[in-house]
C-alpha positions as CSV (number, residue, x, y, z in Angstrom):
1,X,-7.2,14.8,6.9
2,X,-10.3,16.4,7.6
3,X,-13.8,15.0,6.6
4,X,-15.4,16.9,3.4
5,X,-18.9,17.1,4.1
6,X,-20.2,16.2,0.8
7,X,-17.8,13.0,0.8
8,X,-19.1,9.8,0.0
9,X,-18.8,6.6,1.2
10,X,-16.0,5.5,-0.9
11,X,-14.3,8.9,0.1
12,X,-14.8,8.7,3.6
13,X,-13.6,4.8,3.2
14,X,-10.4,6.2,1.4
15,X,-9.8,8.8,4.5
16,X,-9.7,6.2,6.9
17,X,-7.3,3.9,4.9
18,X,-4.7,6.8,4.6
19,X,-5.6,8.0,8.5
20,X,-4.7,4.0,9.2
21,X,-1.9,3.9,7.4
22,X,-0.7,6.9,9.4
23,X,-1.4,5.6,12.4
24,X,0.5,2.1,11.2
25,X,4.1,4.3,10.6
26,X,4.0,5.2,14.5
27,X,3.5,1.5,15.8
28,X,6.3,-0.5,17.3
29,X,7.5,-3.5,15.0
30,X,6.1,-5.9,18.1
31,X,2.5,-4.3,17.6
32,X,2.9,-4.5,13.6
33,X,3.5,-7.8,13.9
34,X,0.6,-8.5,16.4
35,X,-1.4,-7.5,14.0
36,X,-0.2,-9.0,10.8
37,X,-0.4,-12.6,13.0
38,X,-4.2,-11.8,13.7
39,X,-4.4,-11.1,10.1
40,X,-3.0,-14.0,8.8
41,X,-5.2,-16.0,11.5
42,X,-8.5,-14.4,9.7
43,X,-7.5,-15.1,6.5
44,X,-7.1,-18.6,7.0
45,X,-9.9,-19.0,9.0
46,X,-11.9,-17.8,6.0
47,X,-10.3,-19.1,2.9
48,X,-12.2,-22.0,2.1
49,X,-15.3,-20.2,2.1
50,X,-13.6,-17.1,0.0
51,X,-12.2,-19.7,-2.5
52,X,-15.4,-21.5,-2.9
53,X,-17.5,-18.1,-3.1
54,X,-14.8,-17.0,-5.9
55,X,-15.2,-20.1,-7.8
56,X,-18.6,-20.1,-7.2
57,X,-19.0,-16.5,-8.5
58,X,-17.1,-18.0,-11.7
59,X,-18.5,-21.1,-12.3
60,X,-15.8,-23.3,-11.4
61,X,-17.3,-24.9,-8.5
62,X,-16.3,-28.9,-9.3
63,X,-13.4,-28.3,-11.6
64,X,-9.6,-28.3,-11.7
65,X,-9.8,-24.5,-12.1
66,X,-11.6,-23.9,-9.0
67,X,-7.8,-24.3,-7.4
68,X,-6.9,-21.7,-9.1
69,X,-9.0,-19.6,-6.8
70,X,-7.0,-20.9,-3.7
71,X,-3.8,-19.4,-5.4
72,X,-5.1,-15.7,-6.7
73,X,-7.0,-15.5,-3.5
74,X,-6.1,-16.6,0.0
75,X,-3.0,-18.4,-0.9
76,X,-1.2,-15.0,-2.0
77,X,-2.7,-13.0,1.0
78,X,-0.9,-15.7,3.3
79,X,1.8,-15.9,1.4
80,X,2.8,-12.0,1.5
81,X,1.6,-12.3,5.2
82,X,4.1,-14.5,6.2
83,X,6.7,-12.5,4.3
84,X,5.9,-9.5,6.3
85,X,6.0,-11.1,10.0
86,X,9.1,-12.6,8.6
87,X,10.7,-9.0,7.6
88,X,9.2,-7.1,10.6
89,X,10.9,-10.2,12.7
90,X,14.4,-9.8,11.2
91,X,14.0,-5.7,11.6
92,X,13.2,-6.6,15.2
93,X,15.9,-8.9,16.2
94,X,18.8,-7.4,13.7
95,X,17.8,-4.2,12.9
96,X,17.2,-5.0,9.2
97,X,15.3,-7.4,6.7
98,X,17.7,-10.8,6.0
């Protein structure tokens, strides 16, 4: 995809998330998985402060519904990490998901 030169930034963002997700169909599962693992590693390093701004942001800072913040937020990106190292894993060792 070519750059259109009157694109803004949230075109020019969009081009480079569909050039990526080109370039992520011709990667070997070993490198996909490289860098779902560095992904997951990132996320956890930052999910107490991204929980704390989201409850923040909401007011809940102090109360039981600040947890819910941990579960819409970082818990479900880990989550669904984990569950694609595990798929990309099973593809690499048996040729398909379990």
């Amino acid at each position: 995809m070519t750059a259109i030169a009157s694109a803004g930034p949230i075109d020019l963002q969009l081009q480079e998330l569909h050039e990526g997700a080109r370039r992520w169909t011709t990667l070997p599962t070993t490198e996909r998985i490289g860098l779902l693992v560095a992904m997951r590693e990132r996320t956890a390093a930052a999910a107490e402060r991204w929980a704390a701004a989201a409850a923040q942001a909401k007011g809940l800072t102090g109360t039981p519904l600040a947890g819910e913040e941990w579960i819409s937020g970082p818990w479900a990106v880990l989550y669904a990490l984990n569950r694609y190292v595990q798929t990309l894993e099973d593809i690499e060792r048996h040729g398909a998901p379990a």
